[in-house]
mmCIF file of the N, C-alpha and C atoms, coordinates in Angstrom:
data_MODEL
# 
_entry.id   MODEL 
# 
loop_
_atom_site.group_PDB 
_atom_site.id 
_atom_site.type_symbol 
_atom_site.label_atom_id 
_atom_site.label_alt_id 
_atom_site.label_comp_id 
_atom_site.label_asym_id 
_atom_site.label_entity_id 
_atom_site.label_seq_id 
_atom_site.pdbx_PDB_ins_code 
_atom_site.Cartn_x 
_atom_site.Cartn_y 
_atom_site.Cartn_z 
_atom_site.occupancy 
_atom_site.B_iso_or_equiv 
_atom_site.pdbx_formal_charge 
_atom_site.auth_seq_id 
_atom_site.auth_comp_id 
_atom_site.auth_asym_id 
_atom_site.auth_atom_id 
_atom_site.pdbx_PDB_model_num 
ATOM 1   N N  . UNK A 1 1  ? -19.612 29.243 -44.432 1.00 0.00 ? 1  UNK A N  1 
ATOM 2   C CA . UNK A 1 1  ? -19.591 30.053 -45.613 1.00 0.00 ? 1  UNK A CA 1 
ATOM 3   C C  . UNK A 1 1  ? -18.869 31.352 -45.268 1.00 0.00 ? 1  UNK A C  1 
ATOM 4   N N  . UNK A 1 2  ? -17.794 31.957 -46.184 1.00 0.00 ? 2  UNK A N  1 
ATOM 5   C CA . UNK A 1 2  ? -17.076 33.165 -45.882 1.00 0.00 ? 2  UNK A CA 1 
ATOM 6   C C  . UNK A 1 2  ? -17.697 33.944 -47.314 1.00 0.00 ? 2  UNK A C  1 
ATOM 7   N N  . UNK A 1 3  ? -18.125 35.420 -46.193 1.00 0.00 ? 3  UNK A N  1 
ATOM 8   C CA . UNK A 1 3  ? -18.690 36.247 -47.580 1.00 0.00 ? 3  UNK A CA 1 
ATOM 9   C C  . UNK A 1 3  ? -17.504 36.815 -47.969 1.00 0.00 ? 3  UNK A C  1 
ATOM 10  N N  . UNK A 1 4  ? -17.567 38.458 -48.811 1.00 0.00 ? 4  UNK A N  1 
ATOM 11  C CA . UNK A 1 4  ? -16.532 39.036 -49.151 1.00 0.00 ? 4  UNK A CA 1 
ATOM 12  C C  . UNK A 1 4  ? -16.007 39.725 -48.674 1.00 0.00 ? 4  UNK A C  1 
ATOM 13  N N  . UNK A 1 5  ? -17.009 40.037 -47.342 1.00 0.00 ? 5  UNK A N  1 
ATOM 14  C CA . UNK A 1 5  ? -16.328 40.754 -46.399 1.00 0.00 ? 5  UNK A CA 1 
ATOM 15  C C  . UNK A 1 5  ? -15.549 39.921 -45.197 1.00 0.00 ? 5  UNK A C  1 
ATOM 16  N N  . UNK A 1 6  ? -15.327 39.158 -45.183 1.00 0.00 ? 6  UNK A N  1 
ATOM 17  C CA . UNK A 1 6  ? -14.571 38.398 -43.862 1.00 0.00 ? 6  UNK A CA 1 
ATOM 18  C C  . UNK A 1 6  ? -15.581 37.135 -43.245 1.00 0.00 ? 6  UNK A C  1 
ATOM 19  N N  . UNK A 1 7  ? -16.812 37.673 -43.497 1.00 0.00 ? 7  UNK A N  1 
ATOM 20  C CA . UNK A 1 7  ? -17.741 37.404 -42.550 1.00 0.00 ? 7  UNK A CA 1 
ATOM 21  C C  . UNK A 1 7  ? -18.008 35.787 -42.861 1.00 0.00 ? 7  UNK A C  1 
ATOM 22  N N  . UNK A 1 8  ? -17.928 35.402 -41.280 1.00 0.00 ? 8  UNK A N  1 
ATOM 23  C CA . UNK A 1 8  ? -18.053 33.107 -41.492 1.00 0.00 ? 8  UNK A CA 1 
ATOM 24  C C  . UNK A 1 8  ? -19.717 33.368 -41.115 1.00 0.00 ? 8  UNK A C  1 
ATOM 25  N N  . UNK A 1 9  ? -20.947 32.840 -41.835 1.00 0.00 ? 9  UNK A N  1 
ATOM 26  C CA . UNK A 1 9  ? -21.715 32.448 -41.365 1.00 0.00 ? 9  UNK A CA 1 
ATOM 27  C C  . UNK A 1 9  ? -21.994 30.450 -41.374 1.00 0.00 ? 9  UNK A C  1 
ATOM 28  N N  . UNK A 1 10 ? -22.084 30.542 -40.249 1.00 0.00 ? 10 UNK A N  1 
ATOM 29  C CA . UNK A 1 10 ? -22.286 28.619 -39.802 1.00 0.00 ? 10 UNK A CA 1 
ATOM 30  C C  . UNK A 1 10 ? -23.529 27.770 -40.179 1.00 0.00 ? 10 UNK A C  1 
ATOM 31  N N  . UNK A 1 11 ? -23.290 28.050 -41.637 1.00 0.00 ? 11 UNK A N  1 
ATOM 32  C CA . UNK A 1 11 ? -24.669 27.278 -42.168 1.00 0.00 ? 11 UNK A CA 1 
ATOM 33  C C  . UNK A 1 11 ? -24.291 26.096 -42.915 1.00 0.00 ? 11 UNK A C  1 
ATOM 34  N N  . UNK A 1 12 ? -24.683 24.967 -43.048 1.00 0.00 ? 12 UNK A N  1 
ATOM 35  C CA . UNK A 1 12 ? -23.967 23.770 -43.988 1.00 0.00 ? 12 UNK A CA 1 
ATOM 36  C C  . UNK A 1 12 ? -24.825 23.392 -45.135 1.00 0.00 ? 12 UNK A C  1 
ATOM 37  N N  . UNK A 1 13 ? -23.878 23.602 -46.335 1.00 0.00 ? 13 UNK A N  1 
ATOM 38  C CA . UNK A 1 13 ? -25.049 23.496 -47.583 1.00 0.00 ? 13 UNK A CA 1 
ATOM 39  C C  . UNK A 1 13 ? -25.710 22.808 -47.488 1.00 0.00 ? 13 UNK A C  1 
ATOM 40  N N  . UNK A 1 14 ? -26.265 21.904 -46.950 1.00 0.00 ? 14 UNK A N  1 
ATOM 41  C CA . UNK A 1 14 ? -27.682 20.875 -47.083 1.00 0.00 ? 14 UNK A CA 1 
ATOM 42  C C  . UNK A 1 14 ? -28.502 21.986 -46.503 1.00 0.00 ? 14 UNK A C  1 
ATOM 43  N N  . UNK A 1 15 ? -27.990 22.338 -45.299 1.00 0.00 ? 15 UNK A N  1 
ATOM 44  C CA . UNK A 1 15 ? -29.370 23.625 -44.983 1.00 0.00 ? 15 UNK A CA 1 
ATOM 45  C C  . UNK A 1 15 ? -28.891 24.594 -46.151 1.00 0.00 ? 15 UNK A C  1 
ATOM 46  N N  . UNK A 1 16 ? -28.511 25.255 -46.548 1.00 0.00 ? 16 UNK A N  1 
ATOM 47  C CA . UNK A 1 16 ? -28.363 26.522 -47.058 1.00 0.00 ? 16 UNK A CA 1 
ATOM 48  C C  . UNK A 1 16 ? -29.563 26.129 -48.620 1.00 0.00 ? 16 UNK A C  1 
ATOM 49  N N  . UNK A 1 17 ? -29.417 24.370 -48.849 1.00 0.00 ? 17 UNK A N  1 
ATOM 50  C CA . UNK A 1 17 ? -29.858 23.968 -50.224 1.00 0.00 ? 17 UNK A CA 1 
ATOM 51  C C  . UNK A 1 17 ? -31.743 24.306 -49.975 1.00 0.00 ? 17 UNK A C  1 
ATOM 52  N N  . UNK A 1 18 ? -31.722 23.538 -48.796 1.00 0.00 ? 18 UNK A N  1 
ATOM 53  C CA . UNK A 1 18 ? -33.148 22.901 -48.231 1.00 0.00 ? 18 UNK A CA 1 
ATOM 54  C C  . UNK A 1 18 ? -33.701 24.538 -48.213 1.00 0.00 ? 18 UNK A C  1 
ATOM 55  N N  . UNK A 1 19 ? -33.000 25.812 -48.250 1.00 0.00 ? 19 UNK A N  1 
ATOM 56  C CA . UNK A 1 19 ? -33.402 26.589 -47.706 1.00 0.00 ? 19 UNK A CA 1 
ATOM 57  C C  . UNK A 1 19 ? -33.664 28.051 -49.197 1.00 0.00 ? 19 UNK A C  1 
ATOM 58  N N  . UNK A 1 20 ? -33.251 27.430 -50.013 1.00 0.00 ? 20 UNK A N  1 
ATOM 59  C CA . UNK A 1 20 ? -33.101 28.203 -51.314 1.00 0.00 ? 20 UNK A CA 1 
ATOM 60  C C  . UNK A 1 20 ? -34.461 28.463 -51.770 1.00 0.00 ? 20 UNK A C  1 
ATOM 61  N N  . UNK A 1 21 ? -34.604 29.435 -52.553 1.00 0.00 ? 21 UNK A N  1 
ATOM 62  C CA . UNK A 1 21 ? -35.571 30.433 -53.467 1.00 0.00 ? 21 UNK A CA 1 
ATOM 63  C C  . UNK A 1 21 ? -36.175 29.031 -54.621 1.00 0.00 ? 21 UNK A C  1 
ATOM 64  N N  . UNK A 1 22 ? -35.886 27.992 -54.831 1.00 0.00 ? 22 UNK A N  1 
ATOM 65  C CA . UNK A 1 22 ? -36.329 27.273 -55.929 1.00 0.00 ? 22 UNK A CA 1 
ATOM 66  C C  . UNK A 1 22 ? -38.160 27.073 -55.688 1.00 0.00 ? 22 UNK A C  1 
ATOM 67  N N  . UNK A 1 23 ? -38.529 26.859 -57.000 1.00 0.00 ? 23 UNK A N  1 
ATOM 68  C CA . UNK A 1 23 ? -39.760 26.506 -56.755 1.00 0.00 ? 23 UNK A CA 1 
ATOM 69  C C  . UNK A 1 23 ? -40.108 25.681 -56.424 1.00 0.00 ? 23 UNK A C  1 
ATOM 70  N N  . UNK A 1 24 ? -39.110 24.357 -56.413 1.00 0.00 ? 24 UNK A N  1 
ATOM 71  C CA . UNK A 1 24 ? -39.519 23.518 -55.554 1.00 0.00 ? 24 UNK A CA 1 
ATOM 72  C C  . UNK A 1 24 ? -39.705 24.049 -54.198 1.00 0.00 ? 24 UNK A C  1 
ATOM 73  N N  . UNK A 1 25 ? -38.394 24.359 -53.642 1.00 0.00 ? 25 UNK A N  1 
ATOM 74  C CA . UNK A 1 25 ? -39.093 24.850 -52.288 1.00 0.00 ? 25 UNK A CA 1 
ATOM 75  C C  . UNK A 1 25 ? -39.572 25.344 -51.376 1.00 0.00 ? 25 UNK A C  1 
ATOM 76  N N  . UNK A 1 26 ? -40.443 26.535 -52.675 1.00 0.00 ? 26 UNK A N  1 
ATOM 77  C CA . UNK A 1 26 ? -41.307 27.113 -52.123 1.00 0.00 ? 26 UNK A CA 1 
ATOM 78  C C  . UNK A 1 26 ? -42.529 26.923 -52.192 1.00 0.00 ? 26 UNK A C  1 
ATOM 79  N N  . UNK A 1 27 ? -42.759 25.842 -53.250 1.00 0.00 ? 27 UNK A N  1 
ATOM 80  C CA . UNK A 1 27 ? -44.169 25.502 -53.061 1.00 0.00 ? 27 UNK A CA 1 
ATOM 81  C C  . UNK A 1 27 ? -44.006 24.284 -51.762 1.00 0.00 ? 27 UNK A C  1 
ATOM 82  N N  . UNK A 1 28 ? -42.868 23.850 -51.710 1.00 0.00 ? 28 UNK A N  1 
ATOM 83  C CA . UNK A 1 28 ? -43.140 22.477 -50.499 1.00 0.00 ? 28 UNK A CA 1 
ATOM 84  C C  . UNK A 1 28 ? -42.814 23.303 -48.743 1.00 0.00 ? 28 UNK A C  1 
ATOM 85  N N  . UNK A 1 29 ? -42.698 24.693 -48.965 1.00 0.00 ? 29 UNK A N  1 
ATOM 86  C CA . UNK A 1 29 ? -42.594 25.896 -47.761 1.00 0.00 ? 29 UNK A CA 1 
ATOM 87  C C  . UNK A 1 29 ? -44.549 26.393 -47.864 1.00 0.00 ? 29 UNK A C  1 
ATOM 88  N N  . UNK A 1 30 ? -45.139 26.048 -48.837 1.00 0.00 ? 30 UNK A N  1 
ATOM 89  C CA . UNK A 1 30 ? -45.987 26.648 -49.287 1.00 0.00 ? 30 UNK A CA 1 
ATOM 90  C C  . UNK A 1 30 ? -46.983 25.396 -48.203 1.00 0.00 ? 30 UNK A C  1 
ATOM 91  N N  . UNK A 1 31 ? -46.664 24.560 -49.034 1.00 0.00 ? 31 UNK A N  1 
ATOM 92  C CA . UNK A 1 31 ? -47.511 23.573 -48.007 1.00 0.00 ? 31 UNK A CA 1 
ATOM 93  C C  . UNK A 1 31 ? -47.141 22.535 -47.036 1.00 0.00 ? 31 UNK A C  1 
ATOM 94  N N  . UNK A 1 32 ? -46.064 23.250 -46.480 1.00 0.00 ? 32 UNK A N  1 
ATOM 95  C CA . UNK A 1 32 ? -45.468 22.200 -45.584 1.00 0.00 ? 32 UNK A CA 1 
ATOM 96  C C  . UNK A 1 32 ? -46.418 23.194 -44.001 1.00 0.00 ? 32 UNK A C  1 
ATOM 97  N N  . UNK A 1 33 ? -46.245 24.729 -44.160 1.00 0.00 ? 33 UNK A N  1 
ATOM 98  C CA . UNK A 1 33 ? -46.483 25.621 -43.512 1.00 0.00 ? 33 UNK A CA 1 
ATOM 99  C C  . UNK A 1 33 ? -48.326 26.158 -43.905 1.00 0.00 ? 33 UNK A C  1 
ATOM 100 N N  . UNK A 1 34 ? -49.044 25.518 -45.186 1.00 0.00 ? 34 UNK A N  1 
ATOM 101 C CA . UNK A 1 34 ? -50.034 26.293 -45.464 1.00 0.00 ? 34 UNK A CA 1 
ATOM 102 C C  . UNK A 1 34 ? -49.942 27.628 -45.659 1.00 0.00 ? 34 UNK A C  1 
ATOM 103 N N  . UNK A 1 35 ? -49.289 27.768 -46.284 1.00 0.00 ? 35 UNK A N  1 
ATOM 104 C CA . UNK A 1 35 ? -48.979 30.021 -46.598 1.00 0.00 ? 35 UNK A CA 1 
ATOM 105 C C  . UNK A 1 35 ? -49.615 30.147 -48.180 1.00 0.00 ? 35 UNK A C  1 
ATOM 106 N N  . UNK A 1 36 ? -50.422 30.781 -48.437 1.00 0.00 ? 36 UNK A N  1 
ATOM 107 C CA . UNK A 1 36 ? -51.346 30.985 -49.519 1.00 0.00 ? 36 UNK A CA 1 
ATOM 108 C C  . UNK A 1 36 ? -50.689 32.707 -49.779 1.00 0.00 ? 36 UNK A C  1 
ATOM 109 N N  . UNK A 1 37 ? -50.304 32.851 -51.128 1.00 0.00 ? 37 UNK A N  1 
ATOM 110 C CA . UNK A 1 37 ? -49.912 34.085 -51.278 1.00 0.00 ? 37 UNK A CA 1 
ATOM 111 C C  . UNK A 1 37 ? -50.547 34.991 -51.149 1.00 0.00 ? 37 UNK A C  1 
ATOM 112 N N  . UNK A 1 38 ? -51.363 36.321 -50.835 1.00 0.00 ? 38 UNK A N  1 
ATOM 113 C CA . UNK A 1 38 ? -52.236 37.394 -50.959 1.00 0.00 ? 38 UNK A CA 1 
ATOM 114 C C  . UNK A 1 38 ? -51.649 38.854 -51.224 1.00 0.00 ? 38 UNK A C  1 
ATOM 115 N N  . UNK A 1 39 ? -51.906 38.747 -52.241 1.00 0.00 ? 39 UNK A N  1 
ATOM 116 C CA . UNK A 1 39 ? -51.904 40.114 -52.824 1.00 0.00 ? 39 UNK A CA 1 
ATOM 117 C C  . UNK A 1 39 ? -52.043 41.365 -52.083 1.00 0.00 ? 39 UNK A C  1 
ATOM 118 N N  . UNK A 1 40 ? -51.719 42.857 -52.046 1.00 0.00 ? 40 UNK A N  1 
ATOM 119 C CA . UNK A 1 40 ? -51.875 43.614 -51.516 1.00 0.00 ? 40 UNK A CA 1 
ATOM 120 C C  . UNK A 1 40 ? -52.936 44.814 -52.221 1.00 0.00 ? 40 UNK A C  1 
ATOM 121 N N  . UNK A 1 41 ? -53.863 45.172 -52.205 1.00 0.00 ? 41 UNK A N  1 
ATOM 122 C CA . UNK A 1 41 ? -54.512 45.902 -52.663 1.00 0.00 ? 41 UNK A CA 1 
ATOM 123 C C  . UNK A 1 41 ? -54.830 47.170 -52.122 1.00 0.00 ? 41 UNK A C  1 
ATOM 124 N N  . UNK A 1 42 ? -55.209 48.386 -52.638 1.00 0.00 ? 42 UNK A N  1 
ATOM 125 C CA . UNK A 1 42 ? -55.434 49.706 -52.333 1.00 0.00 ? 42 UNK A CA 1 
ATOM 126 C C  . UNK A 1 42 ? -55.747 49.601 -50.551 1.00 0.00 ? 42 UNK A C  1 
ATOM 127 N N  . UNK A 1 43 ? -56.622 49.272 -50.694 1.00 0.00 ? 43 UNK A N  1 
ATOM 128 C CA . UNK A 1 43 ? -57.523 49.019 -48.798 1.00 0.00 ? 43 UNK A CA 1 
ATOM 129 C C  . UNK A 1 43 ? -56.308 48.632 -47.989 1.00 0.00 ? 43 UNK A C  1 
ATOM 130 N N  . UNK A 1 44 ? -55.119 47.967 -48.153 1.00 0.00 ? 44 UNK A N  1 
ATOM 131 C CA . UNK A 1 44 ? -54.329 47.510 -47.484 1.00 0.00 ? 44 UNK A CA 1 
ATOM 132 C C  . UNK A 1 44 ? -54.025 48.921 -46.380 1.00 0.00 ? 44 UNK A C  1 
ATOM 133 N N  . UNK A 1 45 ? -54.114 48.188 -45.077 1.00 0.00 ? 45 UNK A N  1 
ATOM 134 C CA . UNK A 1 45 ? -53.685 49.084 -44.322 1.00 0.00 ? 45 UNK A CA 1 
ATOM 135 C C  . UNK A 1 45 ? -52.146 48.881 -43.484 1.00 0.00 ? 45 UNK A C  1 
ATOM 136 N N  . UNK A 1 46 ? -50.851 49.435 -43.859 1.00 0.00 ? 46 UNK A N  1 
ATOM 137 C CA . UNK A 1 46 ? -50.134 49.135 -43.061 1.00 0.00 ? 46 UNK A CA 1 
ATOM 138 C C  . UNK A 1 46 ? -49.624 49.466 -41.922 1.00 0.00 ? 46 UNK A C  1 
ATOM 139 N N  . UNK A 1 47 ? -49.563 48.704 -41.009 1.00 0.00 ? 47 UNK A N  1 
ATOM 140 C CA . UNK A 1 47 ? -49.116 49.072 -39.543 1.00 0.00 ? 47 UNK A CA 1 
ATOM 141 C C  . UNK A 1 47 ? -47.833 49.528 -39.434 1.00 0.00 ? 47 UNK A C  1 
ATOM 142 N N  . UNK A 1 48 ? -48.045 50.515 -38.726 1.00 0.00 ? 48 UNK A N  1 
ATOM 143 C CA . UNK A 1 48 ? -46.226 51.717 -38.733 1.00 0.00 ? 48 UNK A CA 1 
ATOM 144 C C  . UNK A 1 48 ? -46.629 51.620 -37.115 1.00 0.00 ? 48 UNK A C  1 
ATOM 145 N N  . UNK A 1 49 ? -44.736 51.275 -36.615 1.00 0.00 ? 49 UNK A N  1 
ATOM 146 C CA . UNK A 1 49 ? -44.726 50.800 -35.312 1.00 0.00 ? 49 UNK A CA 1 
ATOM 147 C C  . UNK A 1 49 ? -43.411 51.797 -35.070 1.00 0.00 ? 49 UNK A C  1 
ATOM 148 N N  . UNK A 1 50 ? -42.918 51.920 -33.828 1.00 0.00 ? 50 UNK A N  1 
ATOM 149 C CA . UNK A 1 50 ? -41.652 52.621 -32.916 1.00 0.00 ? 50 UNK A CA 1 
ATOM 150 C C  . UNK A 1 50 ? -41.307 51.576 -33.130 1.00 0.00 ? 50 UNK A C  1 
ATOM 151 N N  . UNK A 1 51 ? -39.435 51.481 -33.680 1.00 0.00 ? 51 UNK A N  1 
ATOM 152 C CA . UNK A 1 51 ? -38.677 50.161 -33.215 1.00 0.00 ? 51 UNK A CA 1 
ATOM 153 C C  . UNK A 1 51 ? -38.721 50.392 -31.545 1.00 0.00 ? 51 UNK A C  1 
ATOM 154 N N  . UNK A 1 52 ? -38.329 51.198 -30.916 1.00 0.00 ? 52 UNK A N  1 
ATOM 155 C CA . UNK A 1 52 ? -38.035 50.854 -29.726 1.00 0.00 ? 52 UNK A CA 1 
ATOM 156 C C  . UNK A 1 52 ? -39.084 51.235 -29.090 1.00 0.00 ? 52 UNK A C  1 
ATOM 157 N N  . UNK A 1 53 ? -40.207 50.965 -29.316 1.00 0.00 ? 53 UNK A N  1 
ATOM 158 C CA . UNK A 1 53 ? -41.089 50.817 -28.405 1.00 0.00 ? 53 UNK A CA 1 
ATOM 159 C C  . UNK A 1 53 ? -41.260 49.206 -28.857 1.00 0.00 ? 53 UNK A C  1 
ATOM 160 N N  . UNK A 1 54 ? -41.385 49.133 -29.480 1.00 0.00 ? 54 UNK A N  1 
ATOM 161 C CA . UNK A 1 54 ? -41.786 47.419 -29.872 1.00 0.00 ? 54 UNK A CA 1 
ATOM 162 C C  . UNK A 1 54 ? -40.440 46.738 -29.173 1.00 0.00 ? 54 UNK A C  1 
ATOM 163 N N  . UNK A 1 55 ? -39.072 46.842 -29.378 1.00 0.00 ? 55 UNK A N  1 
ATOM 164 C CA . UNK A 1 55 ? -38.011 46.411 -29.013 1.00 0.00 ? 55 UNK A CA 1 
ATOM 165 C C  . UNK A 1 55 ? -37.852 46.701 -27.268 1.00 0.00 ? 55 UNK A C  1 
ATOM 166 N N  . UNK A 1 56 ? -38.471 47.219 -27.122 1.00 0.00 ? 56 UNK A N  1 
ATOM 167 C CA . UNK A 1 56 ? -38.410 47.782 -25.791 1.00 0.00 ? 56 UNK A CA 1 
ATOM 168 C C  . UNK A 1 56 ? -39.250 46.759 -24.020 1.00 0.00 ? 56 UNK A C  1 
ATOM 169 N N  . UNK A 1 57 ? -39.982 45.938 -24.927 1.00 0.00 ? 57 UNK A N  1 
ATOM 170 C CA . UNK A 1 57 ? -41.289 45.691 -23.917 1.00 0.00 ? 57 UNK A CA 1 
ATOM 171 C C  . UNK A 1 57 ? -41.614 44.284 -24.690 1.00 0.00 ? 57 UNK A C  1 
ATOM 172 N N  . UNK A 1 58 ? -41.402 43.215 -24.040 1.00 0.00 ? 58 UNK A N  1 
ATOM 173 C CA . UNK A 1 58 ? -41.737 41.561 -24.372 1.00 0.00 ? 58 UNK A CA 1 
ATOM 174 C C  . UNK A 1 58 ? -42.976 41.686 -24.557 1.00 0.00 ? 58 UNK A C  1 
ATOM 175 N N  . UNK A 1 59 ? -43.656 42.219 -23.774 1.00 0.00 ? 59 UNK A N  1 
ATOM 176 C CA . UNK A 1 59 ? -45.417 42.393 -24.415 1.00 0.00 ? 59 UNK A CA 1 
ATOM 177 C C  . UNK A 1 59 ? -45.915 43.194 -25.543 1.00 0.00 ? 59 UNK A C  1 
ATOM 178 N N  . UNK A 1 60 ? -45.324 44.265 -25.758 1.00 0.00 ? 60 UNK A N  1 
ATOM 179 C CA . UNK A 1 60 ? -45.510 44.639 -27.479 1.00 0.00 ? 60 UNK A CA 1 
ATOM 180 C C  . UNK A 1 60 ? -44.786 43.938 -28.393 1.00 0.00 ? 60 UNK A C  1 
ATOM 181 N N  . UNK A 1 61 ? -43.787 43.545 -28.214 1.00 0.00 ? 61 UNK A N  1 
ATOM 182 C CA . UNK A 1 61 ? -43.410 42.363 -29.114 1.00 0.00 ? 61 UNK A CA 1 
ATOM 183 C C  . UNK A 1 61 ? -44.026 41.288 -29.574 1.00 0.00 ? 61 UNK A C  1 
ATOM 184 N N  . UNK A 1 62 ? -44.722 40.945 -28.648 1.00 0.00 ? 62 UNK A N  1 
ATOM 185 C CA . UNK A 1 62 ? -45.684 39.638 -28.510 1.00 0.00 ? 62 UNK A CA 1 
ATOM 186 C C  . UNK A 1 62 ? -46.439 39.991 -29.642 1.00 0.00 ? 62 UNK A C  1 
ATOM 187 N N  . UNK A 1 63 ? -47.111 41.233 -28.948 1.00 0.00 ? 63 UNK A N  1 
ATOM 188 C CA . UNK A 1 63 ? -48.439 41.204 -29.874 1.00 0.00 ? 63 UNK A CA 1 
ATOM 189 C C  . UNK A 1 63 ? -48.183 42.255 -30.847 1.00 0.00 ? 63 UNK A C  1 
ATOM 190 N N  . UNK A 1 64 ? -46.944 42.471 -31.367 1.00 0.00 ? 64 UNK A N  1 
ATOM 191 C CA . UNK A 1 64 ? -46.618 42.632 -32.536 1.00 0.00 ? 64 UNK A CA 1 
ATOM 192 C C  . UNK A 1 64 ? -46.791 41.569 -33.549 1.00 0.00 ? 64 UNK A C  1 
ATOM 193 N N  . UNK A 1 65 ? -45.471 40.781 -33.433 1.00 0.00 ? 65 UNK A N  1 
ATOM 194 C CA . UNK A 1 65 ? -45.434 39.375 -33.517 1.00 0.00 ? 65 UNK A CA 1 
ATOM 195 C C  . UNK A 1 65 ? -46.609 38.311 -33.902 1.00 0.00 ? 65 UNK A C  1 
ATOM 196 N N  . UNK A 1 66 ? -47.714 38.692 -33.039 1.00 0.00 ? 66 UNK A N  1 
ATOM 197 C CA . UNK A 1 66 ? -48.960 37.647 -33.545 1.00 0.00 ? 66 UNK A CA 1 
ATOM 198 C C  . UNK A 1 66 ? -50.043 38.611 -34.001 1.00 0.00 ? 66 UNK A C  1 
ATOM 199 N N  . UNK A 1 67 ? -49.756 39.762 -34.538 1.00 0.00 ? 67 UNK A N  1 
ATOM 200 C CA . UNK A 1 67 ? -50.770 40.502 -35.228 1.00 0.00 ? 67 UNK A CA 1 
ATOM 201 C C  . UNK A 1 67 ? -52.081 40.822 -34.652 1.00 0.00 ? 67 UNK A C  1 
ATOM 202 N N  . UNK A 1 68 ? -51.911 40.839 -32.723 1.00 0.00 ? 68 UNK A N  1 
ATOM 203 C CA . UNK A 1 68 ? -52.869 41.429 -31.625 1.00 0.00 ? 68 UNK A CA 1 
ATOM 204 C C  . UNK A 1 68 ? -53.151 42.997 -31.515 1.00 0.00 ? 68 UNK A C  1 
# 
């Protein structure tokens, strides 16, 4: 695929299809993976991280990554 800027990305429409916003396939992403949508509510607390401390160290990445 060539965007408008020059740029080739190496994807082949069967993936690019399999990989689209439709509702089909996001409900069959939905339960192919078990991902249940959840809402965000007031209580939500979000985690604010250093890129380069996280980028910095395979072990904060990690447990970035798996929500440790």
């Amino acid at each position: 695929m060539e965007w408008s800027d020059g740029h080739l990305s190496p994807f082949s429409v069967p993936w690019l299809v399999d990989r689209a916003f439709t509702q089909e396939n996001v409900q069959r992403r939905r339960e192919e993976y078990d991902i249940e949508p959840r809402l965000w509510g007031k209580g939500e607390r979000i985690r604010r991280h250093q890129y380069e401390g996280i980028m910095g160290s395979e072990e904060k990445l990690l447990a970035f990554l798996t929500g440790a």
